[in-house]
C-alpha positions as CSV (number, residue, x, y, z in Angstrom):
1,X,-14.6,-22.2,17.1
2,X,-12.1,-19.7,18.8
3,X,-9.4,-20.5,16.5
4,X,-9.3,-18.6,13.4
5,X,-7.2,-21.3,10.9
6,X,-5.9,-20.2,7.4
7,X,-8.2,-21.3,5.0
8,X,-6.0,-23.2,2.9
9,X,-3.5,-26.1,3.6
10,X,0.6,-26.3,2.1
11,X,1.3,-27.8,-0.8
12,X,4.8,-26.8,-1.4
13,X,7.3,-25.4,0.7
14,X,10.2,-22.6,0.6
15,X,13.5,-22.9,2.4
16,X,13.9,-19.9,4.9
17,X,17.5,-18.3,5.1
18,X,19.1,-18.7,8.6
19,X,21.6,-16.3,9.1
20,X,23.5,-14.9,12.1
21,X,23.9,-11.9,14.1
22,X,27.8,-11.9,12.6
23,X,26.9,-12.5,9.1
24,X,23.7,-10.0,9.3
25,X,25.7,-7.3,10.8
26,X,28.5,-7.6,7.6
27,X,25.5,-7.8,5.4
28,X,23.7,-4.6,6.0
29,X,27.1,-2.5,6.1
30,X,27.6,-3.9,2.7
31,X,23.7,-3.0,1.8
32,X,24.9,0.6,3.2
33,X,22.6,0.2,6.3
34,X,19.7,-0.2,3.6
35,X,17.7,-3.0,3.9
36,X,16.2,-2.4,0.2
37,X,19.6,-3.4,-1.0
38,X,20.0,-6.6,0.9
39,X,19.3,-9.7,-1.1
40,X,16.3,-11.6,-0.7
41,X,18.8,-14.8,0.0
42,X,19.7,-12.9,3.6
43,X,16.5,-12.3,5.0
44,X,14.3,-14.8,7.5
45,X,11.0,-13.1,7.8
46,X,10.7,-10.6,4.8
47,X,8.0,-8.0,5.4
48,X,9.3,-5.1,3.2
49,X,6.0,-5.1,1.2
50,X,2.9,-7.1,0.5
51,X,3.3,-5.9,-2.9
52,X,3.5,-9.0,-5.4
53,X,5.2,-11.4,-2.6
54,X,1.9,-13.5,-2.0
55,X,1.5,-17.1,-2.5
56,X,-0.7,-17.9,-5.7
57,X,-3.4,-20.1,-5.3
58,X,-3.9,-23.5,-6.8
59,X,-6.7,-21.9,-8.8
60,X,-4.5,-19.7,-10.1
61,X,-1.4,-21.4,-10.8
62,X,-4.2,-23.5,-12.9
63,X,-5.0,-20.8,-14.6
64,X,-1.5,-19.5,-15.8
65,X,-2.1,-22.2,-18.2
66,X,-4.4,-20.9,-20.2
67,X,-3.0,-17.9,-20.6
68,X,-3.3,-16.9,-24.3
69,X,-0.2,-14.6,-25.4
70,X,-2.1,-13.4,-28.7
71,X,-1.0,-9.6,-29.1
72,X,-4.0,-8.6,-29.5
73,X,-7.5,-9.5,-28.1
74,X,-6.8,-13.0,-26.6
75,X,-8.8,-14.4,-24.5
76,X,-7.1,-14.2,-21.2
77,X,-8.1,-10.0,-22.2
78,X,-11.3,-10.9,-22.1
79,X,-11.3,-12.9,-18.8
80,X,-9.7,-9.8,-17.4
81,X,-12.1,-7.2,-18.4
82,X,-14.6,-9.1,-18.1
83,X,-13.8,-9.8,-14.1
84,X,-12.5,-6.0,-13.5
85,X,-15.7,-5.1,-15.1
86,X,-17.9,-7.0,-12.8
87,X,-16.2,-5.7,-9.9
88,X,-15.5,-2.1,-10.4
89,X,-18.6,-1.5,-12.7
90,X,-16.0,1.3,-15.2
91,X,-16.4,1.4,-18.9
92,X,-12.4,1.4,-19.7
93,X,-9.8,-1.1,-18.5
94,X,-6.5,-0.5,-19.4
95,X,-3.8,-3.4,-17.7
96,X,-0.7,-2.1,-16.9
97,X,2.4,-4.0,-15.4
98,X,1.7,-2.6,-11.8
99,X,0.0,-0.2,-10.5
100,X,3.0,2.9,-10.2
101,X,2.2,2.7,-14.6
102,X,-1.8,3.2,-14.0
103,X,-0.3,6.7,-11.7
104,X,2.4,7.4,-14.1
105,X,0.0,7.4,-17.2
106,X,-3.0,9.1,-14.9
107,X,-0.4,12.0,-14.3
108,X,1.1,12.0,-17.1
109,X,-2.6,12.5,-19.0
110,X,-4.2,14.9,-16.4
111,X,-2.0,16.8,-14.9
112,X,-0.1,20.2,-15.5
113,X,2.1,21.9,-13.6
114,X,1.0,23.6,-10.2
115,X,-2.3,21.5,-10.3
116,X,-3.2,20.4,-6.6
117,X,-4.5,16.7,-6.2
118,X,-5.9,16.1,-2.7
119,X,-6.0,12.6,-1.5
120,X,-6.7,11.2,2.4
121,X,-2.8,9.8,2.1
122,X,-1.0,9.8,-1.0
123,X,1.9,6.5,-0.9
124,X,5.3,6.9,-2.5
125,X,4.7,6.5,-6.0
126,X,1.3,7.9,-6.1
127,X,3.7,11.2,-4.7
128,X,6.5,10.8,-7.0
129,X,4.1,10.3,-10.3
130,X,2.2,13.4,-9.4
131,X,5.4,15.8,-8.3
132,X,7.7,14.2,-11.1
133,X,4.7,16.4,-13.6
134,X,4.8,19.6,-11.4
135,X,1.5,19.3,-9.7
136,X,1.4,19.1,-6.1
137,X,0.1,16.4,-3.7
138,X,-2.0,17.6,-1.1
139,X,-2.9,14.8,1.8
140,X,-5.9,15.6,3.9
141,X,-5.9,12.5,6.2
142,X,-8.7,12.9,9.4
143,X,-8.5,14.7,12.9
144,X,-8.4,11.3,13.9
145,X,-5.5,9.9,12.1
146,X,-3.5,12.3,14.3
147,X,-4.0,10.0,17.6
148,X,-1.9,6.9,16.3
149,X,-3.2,5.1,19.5
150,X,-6.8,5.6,20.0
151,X,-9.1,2.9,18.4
152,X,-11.0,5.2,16.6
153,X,-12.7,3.3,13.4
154,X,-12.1,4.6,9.5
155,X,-9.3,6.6,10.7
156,X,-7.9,6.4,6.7
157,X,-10.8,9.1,6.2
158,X,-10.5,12.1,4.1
159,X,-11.4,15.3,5.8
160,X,-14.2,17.1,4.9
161,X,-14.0,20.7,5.9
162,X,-10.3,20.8,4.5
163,X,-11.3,19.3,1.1
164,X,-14.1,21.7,0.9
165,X,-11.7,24.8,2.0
166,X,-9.0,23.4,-0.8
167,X,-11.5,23.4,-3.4
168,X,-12.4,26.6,-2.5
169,X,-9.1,27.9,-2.3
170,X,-8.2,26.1,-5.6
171,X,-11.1,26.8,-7.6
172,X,-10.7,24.9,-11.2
173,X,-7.1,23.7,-10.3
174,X,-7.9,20.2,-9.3
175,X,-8.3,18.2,-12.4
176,X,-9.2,15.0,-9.8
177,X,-8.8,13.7,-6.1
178,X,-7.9,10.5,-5.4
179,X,-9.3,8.0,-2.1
180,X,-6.6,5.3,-1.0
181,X,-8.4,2.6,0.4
182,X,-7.2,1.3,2.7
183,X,-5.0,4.7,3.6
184,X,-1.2,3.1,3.9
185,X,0.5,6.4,4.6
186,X,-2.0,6.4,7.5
187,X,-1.1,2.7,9.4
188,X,-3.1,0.8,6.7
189,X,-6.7,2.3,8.0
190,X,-9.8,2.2,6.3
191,X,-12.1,4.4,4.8
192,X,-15.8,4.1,5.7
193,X,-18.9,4.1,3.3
194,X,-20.4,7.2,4.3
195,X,-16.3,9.2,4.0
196,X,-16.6,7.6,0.1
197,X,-20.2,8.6,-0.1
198,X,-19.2,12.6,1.3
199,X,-16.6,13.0,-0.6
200,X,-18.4,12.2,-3.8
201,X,-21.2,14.6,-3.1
202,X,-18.6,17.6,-2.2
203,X,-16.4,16.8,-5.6
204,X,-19.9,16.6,-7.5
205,X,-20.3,20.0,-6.3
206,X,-17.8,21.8,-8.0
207,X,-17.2,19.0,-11.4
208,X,-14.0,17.0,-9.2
209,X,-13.8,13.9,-10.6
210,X,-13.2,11.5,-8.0
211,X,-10.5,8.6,-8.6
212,X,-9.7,5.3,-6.1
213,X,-6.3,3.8,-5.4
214,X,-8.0,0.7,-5.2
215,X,-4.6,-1.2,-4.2
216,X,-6.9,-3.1,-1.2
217,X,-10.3,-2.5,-1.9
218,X,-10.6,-5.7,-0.8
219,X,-9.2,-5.6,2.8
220,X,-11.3,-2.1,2.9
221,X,-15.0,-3.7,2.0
222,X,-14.3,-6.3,5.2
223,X,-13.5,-3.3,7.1
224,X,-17.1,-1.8,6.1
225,X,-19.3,-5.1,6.5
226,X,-17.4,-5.4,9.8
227,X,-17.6,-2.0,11.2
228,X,-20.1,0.1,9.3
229,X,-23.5,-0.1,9.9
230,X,-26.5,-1.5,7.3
231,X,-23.1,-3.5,5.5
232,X,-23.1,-6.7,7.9
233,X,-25.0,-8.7,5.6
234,X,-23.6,-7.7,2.3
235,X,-20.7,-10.1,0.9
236,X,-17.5,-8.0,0.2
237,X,-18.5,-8.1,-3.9
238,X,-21.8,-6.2,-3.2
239,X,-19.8,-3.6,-0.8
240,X,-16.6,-3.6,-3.6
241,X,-19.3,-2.6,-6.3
242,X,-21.0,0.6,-4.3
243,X,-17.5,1.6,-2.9
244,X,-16.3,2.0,-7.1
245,X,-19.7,3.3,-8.0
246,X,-19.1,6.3,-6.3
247,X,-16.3,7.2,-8.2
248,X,-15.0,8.1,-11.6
249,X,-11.9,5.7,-12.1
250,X,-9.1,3.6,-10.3
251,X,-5.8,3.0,-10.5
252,X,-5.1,-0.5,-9.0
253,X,-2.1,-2.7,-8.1
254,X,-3.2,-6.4,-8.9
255,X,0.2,-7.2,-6.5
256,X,-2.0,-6.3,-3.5
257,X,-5.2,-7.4,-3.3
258,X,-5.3,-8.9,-6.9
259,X,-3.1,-11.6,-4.8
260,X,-0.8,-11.8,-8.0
261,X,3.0,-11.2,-8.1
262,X,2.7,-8.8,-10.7
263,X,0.1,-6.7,-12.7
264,X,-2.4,-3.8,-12.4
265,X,-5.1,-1.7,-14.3
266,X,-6.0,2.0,-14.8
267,X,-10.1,2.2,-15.1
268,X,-12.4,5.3,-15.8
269,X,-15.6,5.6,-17.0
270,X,-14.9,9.1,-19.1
271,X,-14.3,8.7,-23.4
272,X,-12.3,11.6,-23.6
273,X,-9.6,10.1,-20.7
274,X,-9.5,6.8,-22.2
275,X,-8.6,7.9,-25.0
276,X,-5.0,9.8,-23.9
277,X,-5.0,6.7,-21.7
278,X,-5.2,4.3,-24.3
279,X,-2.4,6.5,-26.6
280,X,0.2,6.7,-23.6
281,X,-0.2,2.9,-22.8
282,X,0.3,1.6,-26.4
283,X,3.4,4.2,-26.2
284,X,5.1,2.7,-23.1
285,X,3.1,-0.5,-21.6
286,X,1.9,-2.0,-25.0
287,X,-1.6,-2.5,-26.6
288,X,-3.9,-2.1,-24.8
289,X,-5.4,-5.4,-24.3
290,X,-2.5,-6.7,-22.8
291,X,-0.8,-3.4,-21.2
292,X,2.6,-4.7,-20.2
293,X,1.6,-8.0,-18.9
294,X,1.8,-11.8,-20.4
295,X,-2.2,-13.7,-21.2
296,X,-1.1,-15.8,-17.9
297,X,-0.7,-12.7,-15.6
298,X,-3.8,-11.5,-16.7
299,X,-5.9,-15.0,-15.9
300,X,-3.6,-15.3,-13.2
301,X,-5.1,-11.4,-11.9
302,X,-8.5,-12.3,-12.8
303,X,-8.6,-15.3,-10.5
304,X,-6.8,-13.3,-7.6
305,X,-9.7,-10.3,-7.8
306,X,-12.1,-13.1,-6.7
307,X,-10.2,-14.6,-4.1
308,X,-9.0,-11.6,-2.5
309,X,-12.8,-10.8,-2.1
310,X,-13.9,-14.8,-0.2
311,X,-14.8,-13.5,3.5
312,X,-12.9,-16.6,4.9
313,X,-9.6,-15.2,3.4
314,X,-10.1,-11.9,4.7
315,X,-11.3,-13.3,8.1
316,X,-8.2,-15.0,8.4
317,X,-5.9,-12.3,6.8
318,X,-7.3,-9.5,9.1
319,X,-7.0,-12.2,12.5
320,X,-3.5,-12.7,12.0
321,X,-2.8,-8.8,12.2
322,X,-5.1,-8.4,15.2
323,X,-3.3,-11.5,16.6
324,X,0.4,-9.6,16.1
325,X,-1.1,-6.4,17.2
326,X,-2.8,-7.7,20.5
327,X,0.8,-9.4,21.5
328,X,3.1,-5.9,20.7
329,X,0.5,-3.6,22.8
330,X,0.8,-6.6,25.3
331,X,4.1,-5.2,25.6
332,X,4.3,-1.7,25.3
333,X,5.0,-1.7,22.0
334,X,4.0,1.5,20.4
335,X,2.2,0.9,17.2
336,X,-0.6,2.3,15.1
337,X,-4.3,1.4,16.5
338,X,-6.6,-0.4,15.5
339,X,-4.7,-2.4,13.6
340,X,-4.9,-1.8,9.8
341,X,-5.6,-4.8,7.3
342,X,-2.6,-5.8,5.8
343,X,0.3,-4.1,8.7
344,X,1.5,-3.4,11.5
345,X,2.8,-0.2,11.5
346,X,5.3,1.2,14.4
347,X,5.3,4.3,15.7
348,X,9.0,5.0,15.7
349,X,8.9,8.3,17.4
350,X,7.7,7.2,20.5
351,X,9.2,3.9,20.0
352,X,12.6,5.6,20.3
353,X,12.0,8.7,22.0
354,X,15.9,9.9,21.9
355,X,15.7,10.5,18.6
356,X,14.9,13.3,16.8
357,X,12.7,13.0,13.5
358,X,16.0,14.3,12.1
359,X,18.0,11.1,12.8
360,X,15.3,8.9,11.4
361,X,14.1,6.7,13.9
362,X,12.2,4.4,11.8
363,X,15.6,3.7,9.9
364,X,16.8,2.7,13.4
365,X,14.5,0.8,14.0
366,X,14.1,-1.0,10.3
367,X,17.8,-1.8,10.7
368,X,17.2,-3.5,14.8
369,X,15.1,-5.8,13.3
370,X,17.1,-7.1,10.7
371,X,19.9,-7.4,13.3
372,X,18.5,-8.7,15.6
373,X,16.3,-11.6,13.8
374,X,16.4,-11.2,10.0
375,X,13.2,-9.3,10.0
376,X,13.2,-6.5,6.5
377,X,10.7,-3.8,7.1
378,X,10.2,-0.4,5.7
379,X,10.2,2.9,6.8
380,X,7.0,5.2,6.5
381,X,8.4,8.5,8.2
382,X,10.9,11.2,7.2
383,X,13.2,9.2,4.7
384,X,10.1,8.1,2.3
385,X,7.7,11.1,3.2
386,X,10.1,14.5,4.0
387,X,10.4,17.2,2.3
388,X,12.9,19.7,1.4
389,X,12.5,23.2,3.3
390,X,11.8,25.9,1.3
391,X,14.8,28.1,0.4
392,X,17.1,25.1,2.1
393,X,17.8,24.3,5.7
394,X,16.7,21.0,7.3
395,X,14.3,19.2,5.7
396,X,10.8,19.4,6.8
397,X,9.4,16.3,8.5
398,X,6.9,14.4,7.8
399,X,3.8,13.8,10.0
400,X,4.6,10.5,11.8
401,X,7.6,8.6,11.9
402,X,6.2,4.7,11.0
403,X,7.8,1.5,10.7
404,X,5.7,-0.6,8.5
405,X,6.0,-4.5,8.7
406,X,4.0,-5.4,5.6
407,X,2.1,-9.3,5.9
408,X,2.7,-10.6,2.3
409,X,-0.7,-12.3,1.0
410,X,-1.0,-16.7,2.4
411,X,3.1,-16.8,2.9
412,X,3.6,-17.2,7.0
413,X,2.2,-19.2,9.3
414,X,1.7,-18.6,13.4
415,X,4.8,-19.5,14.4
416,X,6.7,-17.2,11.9
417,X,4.8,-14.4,13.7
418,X,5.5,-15.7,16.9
419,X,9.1,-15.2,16.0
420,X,8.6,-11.5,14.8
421,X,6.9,-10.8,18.6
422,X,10.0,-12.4,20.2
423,X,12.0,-10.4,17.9
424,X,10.0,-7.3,18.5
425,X,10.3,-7.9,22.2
426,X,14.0,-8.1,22.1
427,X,14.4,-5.0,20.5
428,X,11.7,-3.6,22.8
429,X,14.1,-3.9,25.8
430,X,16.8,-2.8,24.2
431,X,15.0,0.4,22.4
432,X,17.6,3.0,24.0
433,X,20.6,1.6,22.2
434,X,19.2,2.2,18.6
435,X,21.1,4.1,16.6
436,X,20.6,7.5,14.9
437,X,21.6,7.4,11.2
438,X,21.9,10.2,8.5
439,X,22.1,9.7,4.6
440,X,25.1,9.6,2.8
441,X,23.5,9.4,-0.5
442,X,20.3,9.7,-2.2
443,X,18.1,10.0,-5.0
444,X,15.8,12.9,-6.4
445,X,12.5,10.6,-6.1
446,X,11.7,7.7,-3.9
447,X,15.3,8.0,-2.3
448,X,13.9,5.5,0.4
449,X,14.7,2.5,-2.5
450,X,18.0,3.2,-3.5
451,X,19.8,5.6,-0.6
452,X,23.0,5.2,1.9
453,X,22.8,5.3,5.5
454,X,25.3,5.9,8.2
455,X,25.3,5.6,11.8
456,X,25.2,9.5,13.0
457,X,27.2,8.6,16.4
């Protein structure tokens, strides 16, 4: 059939907040023009994150209970390892509470001051954790990421002359590099088989440990039995398996594609690193077999692995992007191409062409949509990703200026997306009128969370 249908049916039901253009506009001045600071109760169609805001399924609400709270060793540990294990093949599992605490104690471990980590796209935390130490994070996204509206494929590659020329350059400063797959920073775009595969080899070369932010592994394995060759007829666990063979460790948030509303894991497969792992998680997660989480998280995670990995999910999952993407191009809607597996991701700066990278269009734009229809997205441009200028002056810039509207995991239906198009369309027409804004106040790290907007006109 046509008709791609979500593979599950509703068995209990939400109330949406309705609000109005009145009460919207009161509430985001009160929020300081930051939709991070609006309460959950005030928004329709809340697309901030995928992170943690799925809908468990009946399997695993089944299997919170017989989660086992024993401090130490329980059972639910077990199930957990056990599963990770089978899926990511490493020889140390360490649970933590999300997956920022796999980075922090990765960084915190590994890293000294003025080491270089090169990544194809390093998200916000993954950032903070590694500056917050002193080392510096180095993205090397491909030539092909550049072109935010061709349909290349695997445009979340890393590139491969300039992470042989950084190794070069850096000689034994790179303790580790780090894959994101799928690349966020990059519109949610996939890495391919063969970029894993190249990278390894050139790491191997000079003793670079390779690690995976594994955050959706899942959503990148379809993307390689879809669109890499010799992987049509492998099932996304066999492609999962060789895609973490091919490296040395992970760090993983289970609120992505563990389809759980909480939880993650650091892995490796070196002694030496589990051990300073293992000392810095009993220090500030908890023991180590239950890292920050409760026995029913952890069943709750181990069910989630699977799920996230059924190709009817992930059929329907990367359909209902495609479906929003096909309708926003439909309309001259500028957004990142082909469309990644769990966003769409709007390309601000050409959304709102008036507006310099300086007045942060993707803020403008985050706060239309809000106004307009109750829609919370995120910005993925200069607020999250800029950078002071050396020796002061305007900030540097950072590369694109995105608007990510993140599709929590098995929550909305057709018709919710239908609204975000109208929405999006309304706004569309009315793109000229959005609003430059500047920040009032801000943090040292992550300021996108926590700062104040105001309307620069």
């Amino acid at each position: 059939m046509r008709t791609i249908i979500e593979p599950f049916r509703i068995k209990m039901t939400e109330a949406l907040p309705i609000t109005t253009r009145s009460e919207r506009e009161a509430l985001l001045a009160s929020a300081f023009n930051n939709v991070f600071l609006l309460d959950a109760d005030h928004v329709t169609i809340d697309l901030l994150t995928d992170s943690g805001t799925g809908a468990m399924s009946d399997r695993q609400w089944s299997a919170l209970m017989l989660g086992d709270e024993s401090y130490a060793g329980s059972r639910s540990w077990r199930r957990f390892e056990q599963t990770v294990r089978e899926i990511t093949g490493f020889k140390h599992i360490f649970p933590t509470h999300q997956g920022r605490a796999a980075e922090r104690i990765l960084a915190a471990t590994r890293l000294q001051k003025g080491n270089v980590v090169p990544n194809n796209g390093h998200f916000d935390t993954t950032r903070a954790n590694i500056e917050y130490v002193g080392a510096v994070a180095t993205d090397l996204p491909s030539t092909e990421a550049r072109e935010l509206q061709s349909e290349k494929l695997f445009k979340g590659n890393m590139d491969l002359g300039k992470l042989e020329q950084l190794i070069e350059a850096e000689g034994g400063n790179i303790p580790f590099c780090m894959l994101t797959v799928t690349n966020n920073t990059g519109g949610g775009q996939p890495v391919s088989m063969e970029n894993v595969r190249s990278v390894k080899d050139i790491l191997n070369k000079r003793g670079v440990p390779l690690i995976i932010d594994a955050c959706r592994f899942a959503e990148n394995a379809f993307f390689i039995k879809e669109r890499e060759q010799g992987f049509a007829d492998r099932s996304l666990l066999e492609i999962a398996r060789e895609m973490f063979s091919l490296a040395d460790g992970a760090t993983m948030s289970a609120k992505k594609d563990g389809l759980a509303n909480i939880g993650g894991f650091l892995a490796c497969n070196n002694d030496s690193w589990a051990d300073g792992f293992r000392n810095l998680l009993i220090l500030t997660e908890g023991f180590p077999t239950y890292g920050g989480l409760a026995g029913r998280d952890l069943e709750a995670i181990s069910v989630g692995l699977l799920e996230a990995l059924e190709q009817d999910y992930q059929r329907y999952r990367h359909a209902t992007v495609e479906y929003v993407a096909s309708a926003l191009i439909s309309r001259d809607i500028p957004i990142v191409r082909p469309a990644g597996g769990h966003a769409i991701f709007i390309d601000a700066a050409a959304f709102c062409p008036h507006l310099r990278a300086s007045d942060y269009p993707g803020i403008g734009v985050v706060n239309a949509l809000y106004l307009e229809g109750g829609v919370r997205a995120v910005e993925l441009g200069s607020v999250m990703f800029g950078k002071p200028a050396p020796g002061g002056g305007e900030e540097i810039p950072a590369p694109h200026e995105l608007v990510r509207l993140a599709f929590p995991r098995r929550v909305y239906t057709q018709s919710h997306f239908d609204y975000l198009i109208e929405v999006l369309d309304a706004i569309g027409r009315q793109r000229a009128s959005i609003e430059a804004y500047r920040i009032t106040e801000q943090a040292p790290f992550l300021r996108h969370f926590t700062a104040h907007y105001e309307r620069a006109g």
